[in-house]
C-alpha beads as a LAMMPS data file, in Angstrom:
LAMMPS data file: protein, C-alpha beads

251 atoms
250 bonds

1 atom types
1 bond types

-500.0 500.0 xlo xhi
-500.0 500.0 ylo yhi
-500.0 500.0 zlo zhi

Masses

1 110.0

Atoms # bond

1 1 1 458.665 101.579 -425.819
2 1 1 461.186 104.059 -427.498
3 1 1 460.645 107.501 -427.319
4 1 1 462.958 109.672 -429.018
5 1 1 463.016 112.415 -426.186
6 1 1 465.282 116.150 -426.121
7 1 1 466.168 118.343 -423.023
8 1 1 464.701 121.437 -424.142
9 1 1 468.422 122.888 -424.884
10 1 1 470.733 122.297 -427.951
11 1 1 471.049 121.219 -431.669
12 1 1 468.408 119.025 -433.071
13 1 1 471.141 117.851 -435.567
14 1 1 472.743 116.314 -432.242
15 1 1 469.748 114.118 -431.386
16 1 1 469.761 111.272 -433.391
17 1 1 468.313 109.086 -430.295
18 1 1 467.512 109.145 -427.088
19 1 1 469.656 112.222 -425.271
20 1 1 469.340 115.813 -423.485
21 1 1 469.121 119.092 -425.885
22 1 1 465.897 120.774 -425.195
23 1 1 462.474 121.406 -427.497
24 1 1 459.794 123.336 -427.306
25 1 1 457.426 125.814 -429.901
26 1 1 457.732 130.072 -429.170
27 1 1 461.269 130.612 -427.998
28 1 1 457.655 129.339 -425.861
29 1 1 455.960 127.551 -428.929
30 1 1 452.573 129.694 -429.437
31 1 1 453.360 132.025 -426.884
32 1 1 453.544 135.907 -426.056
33 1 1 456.714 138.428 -425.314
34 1 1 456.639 138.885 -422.193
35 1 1 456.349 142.467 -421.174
36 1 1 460.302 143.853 -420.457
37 1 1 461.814 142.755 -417.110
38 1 1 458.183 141.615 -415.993
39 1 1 460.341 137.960 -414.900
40 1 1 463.313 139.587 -413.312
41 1 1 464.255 136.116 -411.809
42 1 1 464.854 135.055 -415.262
43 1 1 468.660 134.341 -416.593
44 1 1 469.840 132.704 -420.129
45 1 1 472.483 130.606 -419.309
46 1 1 475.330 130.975 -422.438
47 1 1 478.009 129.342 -423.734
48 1 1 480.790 131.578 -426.146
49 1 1 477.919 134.631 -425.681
50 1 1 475.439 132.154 -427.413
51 1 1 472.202 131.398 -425.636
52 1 1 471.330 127.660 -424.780
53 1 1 469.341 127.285 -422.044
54 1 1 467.171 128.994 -419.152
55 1 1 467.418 129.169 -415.690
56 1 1 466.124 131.767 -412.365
57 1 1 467.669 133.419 -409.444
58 1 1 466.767 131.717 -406.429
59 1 1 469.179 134.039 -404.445
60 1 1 471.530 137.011 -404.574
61 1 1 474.172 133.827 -405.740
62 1 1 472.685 130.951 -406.498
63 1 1 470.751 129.987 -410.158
64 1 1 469.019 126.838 -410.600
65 1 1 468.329 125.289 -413.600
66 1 1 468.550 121.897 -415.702
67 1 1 471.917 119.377 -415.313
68 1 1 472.133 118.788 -418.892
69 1 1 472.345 121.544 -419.777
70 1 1 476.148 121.512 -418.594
71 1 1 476.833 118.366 -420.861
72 1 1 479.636 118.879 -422.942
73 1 1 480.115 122.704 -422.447
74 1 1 483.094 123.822 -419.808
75 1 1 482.599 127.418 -419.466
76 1 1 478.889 128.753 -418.532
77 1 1 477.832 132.340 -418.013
78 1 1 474.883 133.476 -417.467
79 1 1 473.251 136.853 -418.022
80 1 1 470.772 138.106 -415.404
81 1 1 467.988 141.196 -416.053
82 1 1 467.876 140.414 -419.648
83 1 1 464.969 140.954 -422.091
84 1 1 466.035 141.795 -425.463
85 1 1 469.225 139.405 -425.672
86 1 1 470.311 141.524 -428.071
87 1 1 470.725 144.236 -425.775
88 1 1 473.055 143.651 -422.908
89 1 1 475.838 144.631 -421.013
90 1 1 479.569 142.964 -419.763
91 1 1 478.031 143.878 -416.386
92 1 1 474.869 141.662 -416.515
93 1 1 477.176 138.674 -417.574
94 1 1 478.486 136.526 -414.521
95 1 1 480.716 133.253 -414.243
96 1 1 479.455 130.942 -412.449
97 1 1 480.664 127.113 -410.850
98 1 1 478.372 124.578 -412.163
99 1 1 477.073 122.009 -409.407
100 1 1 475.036 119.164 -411.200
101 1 1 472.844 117.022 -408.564
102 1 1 475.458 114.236 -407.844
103 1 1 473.023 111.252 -409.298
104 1 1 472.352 113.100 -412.478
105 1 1 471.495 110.292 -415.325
106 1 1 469.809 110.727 -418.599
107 1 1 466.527 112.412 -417.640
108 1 1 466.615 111.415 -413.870
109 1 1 467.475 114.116 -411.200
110 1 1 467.766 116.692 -414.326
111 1 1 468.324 119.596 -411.881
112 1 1 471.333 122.115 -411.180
113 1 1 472.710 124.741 -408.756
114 1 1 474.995 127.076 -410.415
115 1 1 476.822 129.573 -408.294
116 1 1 477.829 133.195 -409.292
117 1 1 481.325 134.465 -408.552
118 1 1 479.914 137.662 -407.949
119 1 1 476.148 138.302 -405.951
120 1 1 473.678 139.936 -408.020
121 1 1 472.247 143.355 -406.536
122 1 1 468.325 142.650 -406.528
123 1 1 466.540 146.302 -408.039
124 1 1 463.921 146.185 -410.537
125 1 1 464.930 143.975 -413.792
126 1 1 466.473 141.744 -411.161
127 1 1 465.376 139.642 -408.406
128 1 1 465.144 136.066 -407.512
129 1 1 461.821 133.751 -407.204
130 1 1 460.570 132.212 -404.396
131 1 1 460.990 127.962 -404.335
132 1 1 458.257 125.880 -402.923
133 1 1 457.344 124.425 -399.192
134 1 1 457.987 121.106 -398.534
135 1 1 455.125 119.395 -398.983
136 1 1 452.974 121.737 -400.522
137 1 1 452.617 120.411 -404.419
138 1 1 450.470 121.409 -407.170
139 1 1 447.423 119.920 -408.117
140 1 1 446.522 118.943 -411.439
141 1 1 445.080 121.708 -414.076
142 1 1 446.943 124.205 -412.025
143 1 1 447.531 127.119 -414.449
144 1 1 450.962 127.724 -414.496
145 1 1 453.571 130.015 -416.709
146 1 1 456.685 128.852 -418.590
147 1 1 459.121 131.472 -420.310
148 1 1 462.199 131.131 -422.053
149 1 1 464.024 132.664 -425.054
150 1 1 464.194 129.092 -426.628
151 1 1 463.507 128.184 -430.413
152 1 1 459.831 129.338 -431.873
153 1 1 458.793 126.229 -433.550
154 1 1 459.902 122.705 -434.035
155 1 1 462.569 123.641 -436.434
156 1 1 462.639 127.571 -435.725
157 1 1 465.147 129.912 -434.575
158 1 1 465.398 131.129 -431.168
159 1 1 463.916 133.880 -430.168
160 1 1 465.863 137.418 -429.322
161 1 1 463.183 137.769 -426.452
162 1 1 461.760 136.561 -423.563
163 1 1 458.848 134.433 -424.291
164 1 1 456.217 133.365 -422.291
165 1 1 453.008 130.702 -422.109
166 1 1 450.190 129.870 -420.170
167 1 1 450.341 125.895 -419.989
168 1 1 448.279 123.171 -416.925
169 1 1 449.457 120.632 -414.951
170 1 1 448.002 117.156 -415.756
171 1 1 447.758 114.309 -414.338
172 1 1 450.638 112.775 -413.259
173 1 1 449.675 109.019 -413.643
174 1 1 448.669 109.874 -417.228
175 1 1 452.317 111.576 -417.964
176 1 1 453.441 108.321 -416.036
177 1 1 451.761 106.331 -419.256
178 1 1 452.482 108.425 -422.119
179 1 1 456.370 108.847 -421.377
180 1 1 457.184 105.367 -419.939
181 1 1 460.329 104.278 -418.142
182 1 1 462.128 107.866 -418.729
183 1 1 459.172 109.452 -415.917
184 1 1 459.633 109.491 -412.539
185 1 1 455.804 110.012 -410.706
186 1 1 458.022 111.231 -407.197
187 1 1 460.345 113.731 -409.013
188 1 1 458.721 114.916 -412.116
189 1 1 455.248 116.746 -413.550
190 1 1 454.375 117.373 -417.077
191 1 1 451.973 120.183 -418.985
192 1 1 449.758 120.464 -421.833
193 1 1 448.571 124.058 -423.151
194 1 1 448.517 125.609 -426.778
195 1 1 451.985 126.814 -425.870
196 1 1 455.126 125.602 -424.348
197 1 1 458.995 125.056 -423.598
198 1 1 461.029 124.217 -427.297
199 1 1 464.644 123.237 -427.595
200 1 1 466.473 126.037 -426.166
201 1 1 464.115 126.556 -423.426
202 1 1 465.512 123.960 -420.958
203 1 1 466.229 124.886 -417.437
204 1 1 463.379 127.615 -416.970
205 1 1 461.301 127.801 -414.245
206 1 1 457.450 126.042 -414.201
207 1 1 456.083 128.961 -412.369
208 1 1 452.777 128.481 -410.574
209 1 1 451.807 132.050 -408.968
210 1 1 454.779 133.189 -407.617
211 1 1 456.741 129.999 -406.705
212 1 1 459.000 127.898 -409.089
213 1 1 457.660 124.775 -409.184
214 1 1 459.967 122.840 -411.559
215 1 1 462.547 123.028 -413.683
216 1 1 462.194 122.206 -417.514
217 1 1 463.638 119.200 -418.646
218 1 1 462.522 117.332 -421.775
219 1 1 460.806 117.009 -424.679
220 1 1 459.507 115.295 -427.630
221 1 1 461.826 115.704 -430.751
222 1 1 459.483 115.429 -433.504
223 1 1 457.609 118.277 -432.420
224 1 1 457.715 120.793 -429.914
225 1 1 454.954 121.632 -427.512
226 1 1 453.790 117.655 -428.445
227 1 1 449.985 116.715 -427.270
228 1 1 451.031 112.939 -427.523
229 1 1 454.246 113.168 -425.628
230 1 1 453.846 116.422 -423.187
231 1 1 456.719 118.377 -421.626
232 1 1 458.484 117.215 -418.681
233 1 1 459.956 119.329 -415.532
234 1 1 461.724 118.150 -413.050
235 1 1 459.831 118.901 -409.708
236 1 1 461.708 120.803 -407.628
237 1 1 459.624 119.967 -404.293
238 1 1 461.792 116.811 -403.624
239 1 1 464.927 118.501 -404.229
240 1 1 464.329 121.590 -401.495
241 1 1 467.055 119.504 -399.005
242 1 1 469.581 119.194 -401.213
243 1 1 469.593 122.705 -402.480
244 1 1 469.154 124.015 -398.982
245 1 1 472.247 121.715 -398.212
246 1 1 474.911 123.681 -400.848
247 1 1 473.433 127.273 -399.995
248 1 1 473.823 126.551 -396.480
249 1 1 477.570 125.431 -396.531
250 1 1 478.464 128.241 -398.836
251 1 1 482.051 129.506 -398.078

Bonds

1 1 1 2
2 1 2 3
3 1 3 4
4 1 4 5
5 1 5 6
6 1 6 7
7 1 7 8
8 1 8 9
9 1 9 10
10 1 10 11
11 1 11 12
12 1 12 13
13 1 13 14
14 1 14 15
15 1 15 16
16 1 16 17
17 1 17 18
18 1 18 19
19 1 19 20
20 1 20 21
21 1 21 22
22 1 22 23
23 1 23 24
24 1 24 25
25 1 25 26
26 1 26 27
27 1 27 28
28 1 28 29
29 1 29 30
30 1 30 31
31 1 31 32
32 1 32 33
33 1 33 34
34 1 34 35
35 1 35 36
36 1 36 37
37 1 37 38
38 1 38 39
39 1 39 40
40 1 40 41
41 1 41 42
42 1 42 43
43 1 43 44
44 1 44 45
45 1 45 46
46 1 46 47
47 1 47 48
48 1 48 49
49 1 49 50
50 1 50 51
51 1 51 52
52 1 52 53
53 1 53 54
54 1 54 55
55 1 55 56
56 1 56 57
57 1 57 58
58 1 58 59
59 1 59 60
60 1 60 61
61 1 61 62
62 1 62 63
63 1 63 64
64 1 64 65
65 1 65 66
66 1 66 67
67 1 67 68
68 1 68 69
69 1 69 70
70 1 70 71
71 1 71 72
72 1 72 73
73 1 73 74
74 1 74 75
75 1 75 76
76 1 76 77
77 1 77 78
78 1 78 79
79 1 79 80
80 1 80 81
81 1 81 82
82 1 82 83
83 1 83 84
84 1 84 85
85 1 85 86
86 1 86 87
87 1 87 88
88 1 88 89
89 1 89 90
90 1 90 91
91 1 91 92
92 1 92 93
93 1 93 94
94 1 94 95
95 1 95 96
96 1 96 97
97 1 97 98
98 1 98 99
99 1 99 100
100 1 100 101
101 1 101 102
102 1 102 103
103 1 103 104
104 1 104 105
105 1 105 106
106 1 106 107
107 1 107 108
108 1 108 109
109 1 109 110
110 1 110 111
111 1 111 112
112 1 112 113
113 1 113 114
114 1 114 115
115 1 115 116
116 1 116 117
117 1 117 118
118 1 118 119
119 1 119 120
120 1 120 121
121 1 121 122
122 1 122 123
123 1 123 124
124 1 124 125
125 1 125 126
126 1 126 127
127 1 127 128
128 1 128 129
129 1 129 130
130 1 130 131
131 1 131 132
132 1 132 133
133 1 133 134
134 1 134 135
135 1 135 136
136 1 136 137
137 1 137 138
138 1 138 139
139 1 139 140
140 1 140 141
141 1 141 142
142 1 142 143
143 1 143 144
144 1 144 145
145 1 145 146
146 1 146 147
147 1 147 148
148 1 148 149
149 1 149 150
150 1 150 151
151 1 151 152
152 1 152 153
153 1 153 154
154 1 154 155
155 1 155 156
156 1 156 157
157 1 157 158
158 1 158 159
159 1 159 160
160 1 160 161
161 1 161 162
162 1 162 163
163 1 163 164
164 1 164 165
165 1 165 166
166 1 166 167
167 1 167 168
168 1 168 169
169 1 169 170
170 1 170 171
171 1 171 172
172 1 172 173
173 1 173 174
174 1 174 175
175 1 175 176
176 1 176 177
177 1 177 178
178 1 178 179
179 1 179 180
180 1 180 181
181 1 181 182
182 1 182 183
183 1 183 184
184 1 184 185
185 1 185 186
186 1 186 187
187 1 187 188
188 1 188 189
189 1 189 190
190 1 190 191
191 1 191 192
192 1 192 193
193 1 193 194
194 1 194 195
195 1 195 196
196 1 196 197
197 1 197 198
198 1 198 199
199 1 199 200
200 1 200 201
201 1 201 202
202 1 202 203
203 1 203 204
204 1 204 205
205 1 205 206
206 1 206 207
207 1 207 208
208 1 208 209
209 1 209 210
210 1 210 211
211 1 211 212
212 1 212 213
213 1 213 214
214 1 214 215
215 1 215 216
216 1 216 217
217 1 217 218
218 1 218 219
219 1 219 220
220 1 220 221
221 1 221 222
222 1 222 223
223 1 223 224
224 1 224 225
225 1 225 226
226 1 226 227
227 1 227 228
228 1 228 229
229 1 229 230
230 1 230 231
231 1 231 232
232 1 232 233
233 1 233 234
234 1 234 235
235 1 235 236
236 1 236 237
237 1 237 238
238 1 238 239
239 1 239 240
240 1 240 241
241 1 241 242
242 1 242 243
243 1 243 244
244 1 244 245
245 1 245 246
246 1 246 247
247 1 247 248
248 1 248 249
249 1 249 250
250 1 250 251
């Protein structure tokens, strides 16, 4: 089977085949703004002060959010308590060391911690999100909440702001048979909904309640948001040691 898949991040002129640059349709395909500072865990990650992926405070110095979204760019920053991007500040931009999870391949293990030089002072546009117990997963049509300032259609611009959707967890065998070889049933979950994560969008949070559940990953290419080939998050669940590890052993 060959899927041509992309991590919900970069240029679709960059994807000729299989490779990670995400999709998705709203900056959130079909989605809603999301009302101002309403997901103050919520950071665009940026390369050159251009937006190209998501991510969310998990502490006062830690971000997690998608590996790839590291390929090929040296220098990330990320901006934290945005909503307008339009609209911000030297002093909500940080520098951050990038630390990929060390068997990172293609869309397997898709998940990274990236630290801030500086710790973020929590008040009300920011804060960080809570991650989940171990053991405690989400059962399928869970309504859950994706947001992102990613492209607005298949072949759209991004958006300026934060986005937002309402999308449900299905089945995981079924995600198993529509995506093939490239999903892992252990360490990934997948969504449908009339909205969702488009390129651009990659390394948001899969929010269920309160709790980040996953982290966005990848795509369809031919269409954002696709019914036949659903979106795909890495689920963070199995992950919880090795992120506890690196916070832990913080100098």
């Amino acid at each position: 089977m060959t899927i041509i898949i992309i991590s919900l991040l970069l240029l679709a002129s960059l994807l000729p085949h299989l490779t990670f640059t995400a999709h998705v349709n709203v900056g959130i395909v079909n989605g809603r703004e999301a009302k101002p500072h309403s997901r103050p865990y919520m950071v665009s990650i940026q390369t050159n002060g251009q937006h190209i992926c998501g991510g969310f405070l998990i502490s006062d110095e830690f971000v997690l959010t998608a590996a790839h979204c590291w390929d090929g760019f040296e220098i990330l920053t990320v901006v934290v308590g945005a909503h307008d991007l339009r609209n911000i500040t030297s002093s909500d931009r940080f520098n951050v060391s990038c630390i990929p999870h060390p068997s990172f391949r293609n869309t397997r293990n898709d998940i990274m911690l990236l630290r801030l030089k500086e710790k973020v002072e929590a008040n009300n546009d920011v804060k960080w999100i809570s991650l989940p117990e171990k053991g405690k997963d989400v059962g399928t049509n869970s309504l859950c909440i994706v947001a992102g300032w990613g492209r607005m259609k298949t072949n759209g611009s991004k958006s300026d702001r934060l986005m937002e959707a309402n999308v449900y967890l299905m089945n995981n065998t079924e995600c198993s048979n529509r995506w093939g070889e490239y999903y892992s049933l252990s360490k990934m979950m997948c969504t449908r909904g009339h909205g969702g994560s488009c390129l651009f969008d990659s390394g948001g949070p899969l929010v269920y309640g309160n709790t980040a559940v996953g982290v966005t990953s990848f795509g369809y290419r031919e269409q954002c948001n696709s019914p036949q080939y659903p979106n795909v998050y890495t689920k963070i669940s199995p992950y919880l040691k090795w992120i506890g590890d690196i916070i832990r052993n913080v100098k």
